[in-house]
C-alpha positions in Angstrom: 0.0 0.0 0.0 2.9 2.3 0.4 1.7 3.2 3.7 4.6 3.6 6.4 3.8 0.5 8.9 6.1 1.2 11.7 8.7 4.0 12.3 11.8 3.2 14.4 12.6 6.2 16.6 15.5 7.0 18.7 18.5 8.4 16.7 19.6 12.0 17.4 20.4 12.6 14.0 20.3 11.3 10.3 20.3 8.0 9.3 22.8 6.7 6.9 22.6 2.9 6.7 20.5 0.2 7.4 20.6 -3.5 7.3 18.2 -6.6 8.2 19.1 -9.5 10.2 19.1 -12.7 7.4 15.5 -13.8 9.3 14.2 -10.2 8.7 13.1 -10.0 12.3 15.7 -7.3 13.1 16.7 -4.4 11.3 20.2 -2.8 12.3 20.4 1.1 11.8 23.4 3.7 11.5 23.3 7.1 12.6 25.1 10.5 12.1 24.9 10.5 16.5 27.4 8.0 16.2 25.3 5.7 17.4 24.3 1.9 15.2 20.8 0.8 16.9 19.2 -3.0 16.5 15.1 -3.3 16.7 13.0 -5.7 17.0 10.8 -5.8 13.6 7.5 -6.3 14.9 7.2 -4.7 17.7 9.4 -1.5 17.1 11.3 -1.6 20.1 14.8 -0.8 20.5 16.9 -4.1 21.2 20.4 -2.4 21.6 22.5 0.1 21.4 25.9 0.1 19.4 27.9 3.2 20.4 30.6 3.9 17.7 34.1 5.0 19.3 34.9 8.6 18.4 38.0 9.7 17.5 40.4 11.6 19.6 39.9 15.8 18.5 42.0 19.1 19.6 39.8 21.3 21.8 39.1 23.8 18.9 37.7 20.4 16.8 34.3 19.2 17.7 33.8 15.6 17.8 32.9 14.0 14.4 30.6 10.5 15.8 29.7 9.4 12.5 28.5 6.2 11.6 27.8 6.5 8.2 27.2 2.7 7.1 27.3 -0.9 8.5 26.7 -4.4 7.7 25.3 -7.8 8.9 27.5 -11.0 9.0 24.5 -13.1 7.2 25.0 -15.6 10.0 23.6 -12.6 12.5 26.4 -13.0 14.6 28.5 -10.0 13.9 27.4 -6.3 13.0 30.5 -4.1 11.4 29.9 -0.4 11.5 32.9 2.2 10.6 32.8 6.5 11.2 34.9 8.9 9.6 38.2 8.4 11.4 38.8 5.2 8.9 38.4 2.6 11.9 35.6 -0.1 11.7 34.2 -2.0 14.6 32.7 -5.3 14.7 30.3 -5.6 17.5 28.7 -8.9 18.8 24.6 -8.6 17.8 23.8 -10.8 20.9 25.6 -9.0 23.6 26.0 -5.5 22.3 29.9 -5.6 23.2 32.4 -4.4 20.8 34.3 -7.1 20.0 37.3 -6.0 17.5 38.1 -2.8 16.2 40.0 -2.7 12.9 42.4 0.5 11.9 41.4 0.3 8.0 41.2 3.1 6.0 42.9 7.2 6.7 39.6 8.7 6.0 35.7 8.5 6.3 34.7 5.2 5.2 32.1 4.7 3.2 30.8 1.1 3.1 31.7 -2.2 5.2 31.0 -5.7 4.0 31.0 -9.2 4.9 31.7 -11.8 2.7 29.5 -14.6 2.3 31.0 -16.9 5.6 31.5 -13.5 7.6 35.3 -14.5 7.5 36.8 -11.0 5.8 35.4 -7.5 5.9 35.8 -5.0 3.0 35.9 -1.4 3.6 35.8 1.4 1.1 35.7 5.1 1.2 36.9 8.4 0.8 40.8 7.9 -0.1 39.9 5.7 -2.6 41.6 2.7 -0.5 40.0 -0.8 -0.9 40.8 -3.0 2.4 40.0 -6.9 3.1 40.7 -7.9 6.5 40.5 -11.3 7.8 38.2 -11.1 11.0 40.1 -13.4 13.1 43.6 -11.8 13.4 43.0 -8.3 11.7 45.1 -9.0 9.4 45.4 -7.0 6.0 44.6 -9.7 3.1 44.2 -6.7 0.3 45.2 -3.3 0.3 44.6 -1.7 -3.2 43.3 2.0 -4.5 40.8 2.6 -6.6 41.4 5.6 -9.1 39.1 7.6 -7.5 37.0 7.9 -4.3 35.2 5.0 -3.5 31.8 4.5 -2.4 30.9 1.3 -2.3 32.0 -2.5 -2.6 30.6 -6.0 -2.8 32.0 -9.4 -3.0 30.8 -11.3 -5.8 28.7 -14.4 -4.6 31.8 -16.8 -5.3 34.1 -13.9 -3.8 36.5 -14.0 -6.9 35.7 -10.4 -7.5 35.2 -7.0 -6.1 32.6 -4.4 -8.0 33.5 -1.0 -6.3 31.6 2.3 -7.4 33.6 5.1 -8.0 33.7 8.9 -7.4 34.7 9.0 -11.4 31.9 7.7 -12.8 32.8 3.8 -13.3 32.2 1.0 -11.6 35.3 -1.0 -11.4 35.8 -4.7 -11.1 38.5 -6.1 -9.2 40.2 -9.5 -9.1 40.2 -10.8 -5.3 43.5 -12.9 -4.5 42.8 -16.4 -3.1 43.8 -15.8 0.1 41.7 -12.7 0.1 38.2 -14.9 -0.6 
């Protein structure tokens, strides 16, 4: 019908990204108050509260707690959010608690995801940097540049390749190493 069904209120600001739980029964948001929020879908209520770390400013700086996208491990185990310091956080969806924090990119990042066994993390963003990081160790499996800003990534389903959306116009497609899949 078109009609809105249910609204989901509780962000102090705008709301950037949003992502569903694999059994649709949760819905993870991302918010400009640096905060990432799970609800419950049916009933509208807030489940918890992600808080996004903020990055350390001067005195004349104010604070910049922006969590400008996320994304949901399809097992529903892990929820990855980044801000605009470059880090990205992986947070455990049944606990709340942050559970790894990965230094990634030098500037605001711009989309986080999971590949299809939640076993490496892509980030993308502003410097044009594209990042794959195993989840277990943190370690840096791919480290590339695109030739221009880039706003977002996704694995292909058999995770041979990257499609990453550029600033310049083009979406480019990217070989994945074997160790990076």
């Amino acid at each position: 019908t078109g009609q809105v069904a249910k609204q989901f209120s509780g962000h102090a600001a705008a709301v950037y990204g949003l992502a569903f739980q694999a059994d649709s029964k949760q819905l993870v948001s991302a918010s400009a108050d640096g905060s990432a929020r799970l609800w419950n879908v049916d009933s509208g209520a807030e489940v918890r509260q992600f808080v996004v770390p903020v990055a350390p400013t001067d005195e004349t700086e104010s604070p910049k707690p922006v969590a400008p996208c996320l994304a949901v491990a399809t097992q529903g185990n892990l929820i990855a959010t980044a801000n605009s310091d470059g880090g990205v956080y992986l947070w455990n969806a049944a606990n709340g608690q942050l559970a790894k924090t990965l230094e990634t990119l030098d500037g605001a990042v711009y989309r986080v995801a999971f590949n299809a066994d939640a076993t490496k993390l892509l980030a993308v963003g502003h410097t044009g940097r594209i990042v794959i990081r195993n989840i277990a160790d943190g370690k840096p499996l791919l480290d590339a540049s695109a030739p221009a800003v880039a706003y977002d990534g996704r694995f292909t389903a058999d995770r041979s390749r990257l499609a990453i959306a550029g600033a310049d116009g083009n979406v480019h497609l990217l070989d994945v190493p074997a160790a990076a899949r």
